[in-house]
LOVEX-848566 format. One record per residue (C-alpha): residue in three letters; x, y negated, z. Coordinates in steps of 0.1 Angstrom, whole numbers, padded with zeros to 4 digits, always signed. Example, Ala and Ser with C-alpha at 12.3 -4.5 7.8 and 13.67 -1.06 7.14 Angstrom:
ALA+0123+0045+0078;SER+0137+0011+0071;
//
This chain:
UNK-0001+0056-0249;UNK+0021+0084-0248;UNK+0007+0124-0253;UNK+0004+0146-0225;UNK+0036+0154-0211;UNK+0046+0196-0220;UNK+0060+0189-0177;UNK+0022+0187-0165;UNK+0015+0215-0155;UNK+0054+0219-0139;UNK+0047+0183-0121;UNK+0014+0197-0105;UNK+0030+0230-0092;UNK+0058+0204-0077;UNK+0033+0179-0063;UNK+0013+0216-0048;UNK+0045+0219-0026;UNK+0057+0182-0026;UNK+0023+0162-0026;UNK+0020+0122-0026;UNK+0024+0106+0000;UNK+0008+0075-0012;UNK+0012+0036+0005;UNK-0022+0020+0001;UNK-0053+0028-0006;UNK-0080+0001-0005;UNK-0111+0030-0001;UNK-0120+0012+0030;UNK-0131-0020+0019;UNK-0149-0008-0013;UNK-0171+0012+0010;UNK-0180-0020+0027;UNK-0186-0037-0001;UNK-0201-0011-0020;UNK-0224+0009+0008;UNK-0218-0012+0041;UNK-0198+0021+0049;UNK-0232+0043+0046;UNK-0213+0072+0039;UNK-0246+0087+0024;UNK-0250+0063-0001;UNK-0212+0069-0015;UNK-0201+0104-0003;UNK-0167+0107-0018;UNK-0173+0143-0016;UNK-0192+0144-0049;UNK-0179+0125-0083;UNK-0180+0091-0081;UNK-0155+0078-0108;UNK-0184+0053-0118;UNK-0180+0035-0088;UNK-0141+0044-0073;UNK-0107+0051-0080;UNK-0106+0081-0051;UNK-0132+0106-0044;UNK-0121+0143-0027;UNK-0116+0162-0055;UNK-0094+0137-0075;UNK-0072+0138-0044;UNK-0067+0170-0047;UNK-0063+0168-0086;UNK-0034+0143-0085;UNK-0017+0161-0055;UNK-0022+0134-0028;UNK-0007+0153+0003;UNK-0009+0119+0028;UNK-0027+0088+0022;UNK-0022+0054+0041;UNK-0058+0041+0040;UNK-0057+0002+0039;UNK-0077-0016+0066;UNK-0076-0043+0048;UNK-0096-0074+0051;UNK-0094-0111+0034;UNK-0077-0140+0037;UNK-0106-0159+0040;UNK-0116-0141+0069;UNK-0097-0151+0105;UNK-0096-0161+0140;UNK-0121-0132+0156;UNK-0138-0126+0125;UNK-0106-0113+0109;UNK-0102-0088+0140;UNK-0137-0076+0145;UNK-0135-0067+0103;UNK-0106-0050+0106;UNK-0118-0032+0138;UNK-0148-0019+0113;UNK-0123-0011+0086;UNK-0104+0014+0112;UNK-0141+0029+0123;UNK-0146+0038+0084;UNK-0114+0055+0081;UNK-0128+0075+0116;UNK-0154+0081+0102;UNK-0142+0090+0069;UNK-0118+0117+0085;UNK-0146+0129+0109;UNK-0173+0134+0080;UNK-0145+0156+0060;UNK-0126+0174+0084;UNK-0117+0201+0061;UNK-0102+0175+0036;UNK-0090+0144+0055;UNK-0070+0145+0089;UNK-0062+0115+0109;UNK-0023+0117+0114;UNK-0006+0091+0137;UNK+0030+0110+0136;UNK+0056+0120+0109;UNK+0050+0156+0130;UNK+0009+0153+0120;UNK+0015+0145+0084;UNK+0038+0176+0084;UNK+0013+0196+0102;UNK-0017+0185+0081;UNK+0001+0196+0051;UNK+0007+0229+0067;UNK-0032+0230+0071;UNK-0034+0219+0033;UNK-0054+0188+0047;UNK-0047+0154+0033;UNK-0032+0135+0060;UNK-0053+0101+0066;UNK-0028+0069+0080;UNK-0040+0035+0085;UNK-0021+0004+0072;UNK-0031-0037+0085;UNK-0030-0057+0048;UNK-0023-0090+0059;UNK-0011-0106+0098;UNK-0043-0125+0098;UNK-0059-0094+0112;UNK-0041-0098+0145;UNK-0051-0137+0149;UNK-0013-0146+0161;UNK-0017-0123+0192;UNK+0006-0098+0201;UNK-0020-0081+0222;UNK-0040-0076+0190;UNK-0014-0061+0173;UNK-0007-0038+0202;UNK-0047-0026+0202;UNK-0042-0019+0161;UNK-0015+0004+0172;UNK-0032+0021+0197;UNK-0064+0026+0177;UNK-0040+0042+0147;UNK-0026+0018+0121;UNK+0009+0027+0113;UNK+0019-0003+0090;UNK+0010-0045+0092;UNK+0014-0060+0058;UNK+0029-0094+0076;UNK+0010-0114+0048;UNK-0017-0109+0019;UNK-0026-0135-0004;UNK-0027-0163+0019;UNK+0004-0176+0035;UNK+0003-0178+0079;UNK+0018-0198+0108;UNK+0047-0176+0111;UNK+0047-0158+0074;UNK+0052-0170+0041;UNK+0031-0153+0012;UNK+0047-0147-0027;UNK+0014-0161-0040;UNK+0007-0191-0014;UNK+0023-0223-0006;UNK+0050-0217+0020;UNK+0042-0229+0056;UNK+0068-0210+0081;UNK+0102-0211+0059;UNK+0099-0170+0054;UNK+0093-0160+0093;UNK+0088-0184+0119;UNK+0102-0179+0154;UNK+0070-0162+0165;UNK+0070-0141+0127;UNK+0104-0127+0140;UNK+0092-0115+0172;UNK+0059-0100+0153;UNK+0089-0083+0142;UNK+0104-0070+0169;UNK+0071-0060+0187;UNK+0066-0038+0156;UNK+0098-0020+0161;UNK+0089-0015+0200;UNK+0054+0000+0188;UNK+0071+0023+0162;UNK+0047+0004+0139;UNK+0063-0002+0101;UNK+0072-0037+0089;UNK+0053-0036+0055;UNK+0071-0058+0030;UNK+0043-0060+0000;UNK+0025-0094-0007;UNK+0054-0117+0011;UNK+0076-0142+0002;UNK+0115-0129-0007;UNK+0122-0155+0018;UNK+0100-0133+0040;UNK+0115-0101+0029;UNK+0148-0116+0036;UNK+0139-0129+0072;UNK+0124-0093+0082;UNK+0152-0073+0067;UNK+0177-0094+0091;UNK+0154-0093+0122;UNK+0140-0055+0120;UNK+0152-0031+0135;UNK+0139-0001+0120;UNK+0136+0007+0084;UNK+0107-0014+0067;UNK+0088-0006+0039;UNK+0069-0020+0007;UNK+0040-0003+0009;UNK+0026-0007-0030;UNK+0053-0036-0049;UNK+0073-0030-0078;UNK+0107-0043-0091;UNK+0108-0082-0100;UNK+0134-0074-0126;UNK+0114-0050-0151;UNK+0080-0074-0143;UNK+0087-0112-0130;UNK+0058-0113-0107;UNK+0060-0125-0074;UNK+0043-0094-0058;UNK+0070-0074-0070;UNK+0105-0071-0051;UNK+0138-0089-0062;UNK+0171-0068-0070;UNK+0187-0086-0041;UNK+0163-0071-0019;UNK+0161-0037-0031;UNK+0198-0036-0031;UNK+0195-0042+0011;UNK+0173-0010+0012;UNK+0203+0018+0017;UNK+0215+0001+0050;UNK+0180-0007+0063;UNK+0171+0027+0055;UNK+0134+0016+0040;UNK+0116+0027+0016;UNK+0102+0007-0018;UNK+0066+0019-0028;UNK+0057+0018-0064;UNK+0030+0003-0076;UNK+0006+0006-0107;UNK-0014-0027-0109;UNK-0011-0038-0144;UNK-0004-0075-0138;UNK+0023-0060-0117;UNK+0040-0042-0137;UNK+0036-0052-0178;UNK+0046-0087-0182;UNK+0018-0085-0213;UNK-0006-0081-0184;UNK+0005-0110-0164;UNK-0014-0136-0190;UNK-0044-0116-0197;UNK-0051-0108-0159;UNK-0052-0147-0154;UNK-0076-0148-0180;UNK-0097-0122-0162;UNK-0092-0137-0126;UNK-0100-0170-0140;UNK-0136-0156-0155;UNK-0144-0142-0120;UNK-0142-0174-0106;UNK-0164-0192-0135;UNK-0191-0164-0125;UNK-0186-0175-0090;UNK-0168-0143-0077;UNK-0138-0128-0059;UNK-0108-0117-0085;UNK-0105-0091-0062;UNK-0146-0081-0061;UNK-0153-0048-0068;UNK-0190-0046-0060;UNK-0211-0036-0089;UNK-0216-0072-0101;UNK-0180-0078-0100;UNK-0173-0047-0122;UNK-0201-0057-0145;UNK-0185-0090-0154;UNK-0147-0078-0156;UNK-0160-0047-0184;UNK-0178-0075-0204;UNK-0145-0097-0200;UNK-0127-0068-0213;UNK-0150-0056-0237;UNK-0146-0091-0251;UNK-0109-0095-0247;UNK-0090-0063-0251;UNK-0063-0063-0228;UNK-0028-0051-0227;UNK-0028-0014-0212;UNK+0003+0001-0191;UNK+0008+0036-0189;UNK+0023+0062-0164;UNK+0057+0053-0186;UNK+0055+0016-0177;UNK+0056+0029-0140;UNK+0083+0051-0148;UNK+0103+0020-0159;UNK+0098+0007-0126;UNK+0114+0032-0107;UNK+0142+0039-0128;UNK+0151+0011-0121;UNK+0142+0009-0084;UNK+0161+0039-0079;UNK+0194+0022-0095;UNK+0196-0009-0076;UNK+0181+0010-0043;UNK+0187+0048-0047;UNK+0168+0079-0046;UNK+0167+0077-0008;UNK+0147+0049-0008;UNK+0116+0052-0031;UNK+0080+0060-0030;UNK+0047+0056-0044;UNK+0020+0031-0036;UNK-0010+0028-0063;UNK-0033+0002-0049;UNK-0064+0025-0059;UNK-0096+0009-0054;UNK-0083-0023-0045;UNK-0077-0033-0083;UNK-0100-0039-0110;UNK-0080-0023-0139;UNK-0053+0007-0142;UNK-0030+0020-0166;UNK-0038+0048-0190;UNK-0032+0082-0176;UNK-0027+0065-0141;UNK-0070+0059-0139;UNK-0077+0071-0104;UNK-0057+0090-0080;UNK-0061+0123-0101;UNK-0033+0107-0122;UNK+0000+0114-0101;UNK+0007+0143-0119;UNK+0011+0128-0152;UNK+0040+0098-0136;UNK+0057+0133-0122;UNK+0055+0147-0158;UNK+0072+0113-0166;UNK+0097+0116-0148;UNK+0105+0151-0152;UNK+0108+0141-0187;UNK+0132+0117-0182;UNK+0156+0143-0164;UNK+0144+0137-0125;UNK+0154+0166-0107;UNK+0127+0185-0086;UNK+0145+0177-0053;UNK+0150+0138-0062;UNK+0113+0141-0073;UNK+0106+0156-0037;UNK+0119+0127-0019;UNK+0102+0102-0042;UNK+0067+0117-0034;UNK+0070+0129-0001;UNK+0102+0132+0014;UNK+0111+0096+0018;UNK+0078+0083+0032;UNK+0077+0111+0063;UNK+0120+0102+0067;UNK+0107+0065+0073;UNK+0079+0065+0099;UNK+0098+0096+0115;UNK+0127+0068+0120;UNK+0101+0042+0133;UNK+0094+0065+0157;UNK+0127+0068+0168;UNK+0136+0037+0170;UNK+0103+0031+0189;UNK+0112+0056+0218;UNK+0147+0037+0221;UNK+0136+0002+0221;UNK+0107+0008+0249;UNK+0137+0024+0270;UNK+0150-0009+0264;UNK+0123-0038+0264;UNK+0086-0042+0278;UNK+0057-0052+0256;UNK+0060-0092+0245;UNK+0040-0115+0256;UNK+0052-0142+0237;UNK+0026-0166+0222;UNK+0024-0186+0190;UNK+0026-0216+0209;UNK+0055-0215+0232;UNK+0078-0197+0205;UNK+0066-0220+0172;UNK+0056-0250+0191;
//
């Protein structure tokens, strides 16, 4: 691991008038796992680094200016009991932003995250990780909208119906007919088509069909790290004329190929101990710090990141980058990148590698308000143009 940048101090003033505008978050569900969302029992107003990546004061130590909270729920949850969990997951971020008022403020808008900036409050968005959470209904996705979340991640994990998955089996071919007009009704809501966790065949299909800039809310770049979470050159390279935006992310498996091995190792022991890979409870922590104590395992840094979006930047330009950690929804992170107090040390980074202040500006901030501002544009046309669809599953995909 590298030193401590002599730029750390220069990256915090920057991030003081530029903050993060960061793509996922996965505080959500380790609150229910964690406290059943007793907000008593973890109050993120006091230190809890033993038990998450995010607490109040770390935001505001690693310059976090907007945060798009994920309301997230698994794979192995669908049908009704998908929606109702995701419904509870859009209550804790409520209530989240209604316990902290002086900290957290719900922002719907590109104008709200501006003007909760202006207020020096962190701007709270809500992001849908994974289309199971509308059970193949368009009138599901519509009530998501209305009750705040700003992004659907089309798939997680688990490949759908209409959506292929990078880490499942393929079922629909990329999108199905009904995927594409999932699409569509997302550009008529002025709700962001969030590229992470699909197939490139997906990514591919959506980038043909949308009609508003998409996004990849926390993927990195295939080419420095072959996993398939992370985002071919080909792809990237379409970014410019869709006008998205790519979201860094710092998941070690993601981005070190030395990771990649060991984290399959790690995912592997879960499972023998009868747990999640993705469990975070206390028991799940337990067993991945004896796995590691045991197995030492290949550690990124804020550099390895770096890598990532110098390269992103090259194949996809300045314009169309951004930053999307994953926090709490990972077991392991790099070295100087531990919780979301870290930012400032990837801005050091990058300040040491010659990044301007201004291109630094639109990485952090600039580019993610440019995109859901243009959603919302988009949005205002469309409904000029076409009603809400009521296209079903069944008569578009047969």
């Amino acid at each position: 691991m590298r030193p401590d940048s002599p730029n750390l101090e220069r990256a915090r003033a920057l991030l003081t008038e530029h903050p993060v505008v960061d793509g996922h978050n996965d505080l959500p569900w380790a609150l229910r796992e964690q406290a059943r969302y007793d907000l008593d029992k973890l109050d993120i107003s006091q230190d809890q680094h033993e038990k998450l990546h995010t607490d109040l004061a770390r935001l505001r130590a690693g310059g976090v200016g907007a945060q798009f909270w994920s309301v997230y729920v698994p794979g192995e949850l669908t049908g009704d009991d998908a929606v109702s969990a995701t419904l509870e997951q859009i209550d804790a971020v409520r209530l989240l932003a209604a316990r902290y008022p002086g900290d957290l403020q719900l922002a719907f808008t590109a104008d709200d995250v501006e003007a909760a900036h202006a207020q020096r409050r962190i701007a709270s968005l809500m992001g849908a990780e994974g289309g199971h959470s509308i059970n193949n209904s368009l009138a599901a996705l519509r009530a998501l909208y209305q009750l705040g979340v700003r992004y659907l991640t089309l798939t997680h994990n688990n490949s759908l119906d209409w959506a292929d998955s990078a880490t499942d089996e393929p079922r629909a071919g990329g999108l199905s007919r009904f995927g594409e007009e999932v699409v569509r009704e997302m550009n008529r809501l002025g709700m962001l088509v969030d590229l992470s966790h699909v197939a490139p065949e997906t990514m591919r299909d959506a980038l043909r069909v949308t009609e508003a800039p998409v996004i990849f809310s926390h993927s990195s770049a295939r080419a420095v790290c072959d996993h398939p979470r992370n985002i071919p050159d080909d792809v990237l390279a379409q970014l410019p004329a869709n006008g998205g935006v790519a979201m860094a992310t710092f998941v070690p498996k993601f981005i070190l190929p030395e990771a990649v091995a060991w984290t399959q190792a790690a995912d592997e022991n879960m499972r023998a101990h009868g747990l999640d890979h993705l469990d975070l409870s206390d028991e799940g922590r337990k067993v991945q710090r004896e796995f590691e104590q045991a197995n030492p395992r290949p550690v990124p840094d804020a550099a390895t990141v770096a890598d990532h979006l110098d390269h992103m930047r090259e194949v996809a330009g300045i314009d169309h980058i951004g930053i999307g950690g994953d926090y709490d929804g990972t077991a392991f992170t790099p070295a100087q990148l531990e919780d979301v107090a870290g930012y400032p040390h990837l801005v050091a980074e990058l300040l040491d590698r010659k990044w301007s202040e201004a291109d630094l500006a639109k990485l952090t901030w600039y580019n993610a308000v440019r995109v859901l501002r243009e959603a919302e544009e988009v949005a205002r046309t469309l409904q000029t143009q076409r009603g809400p669809s009521i296209a079903t599953i069944g008569q578009l995909d047969g």
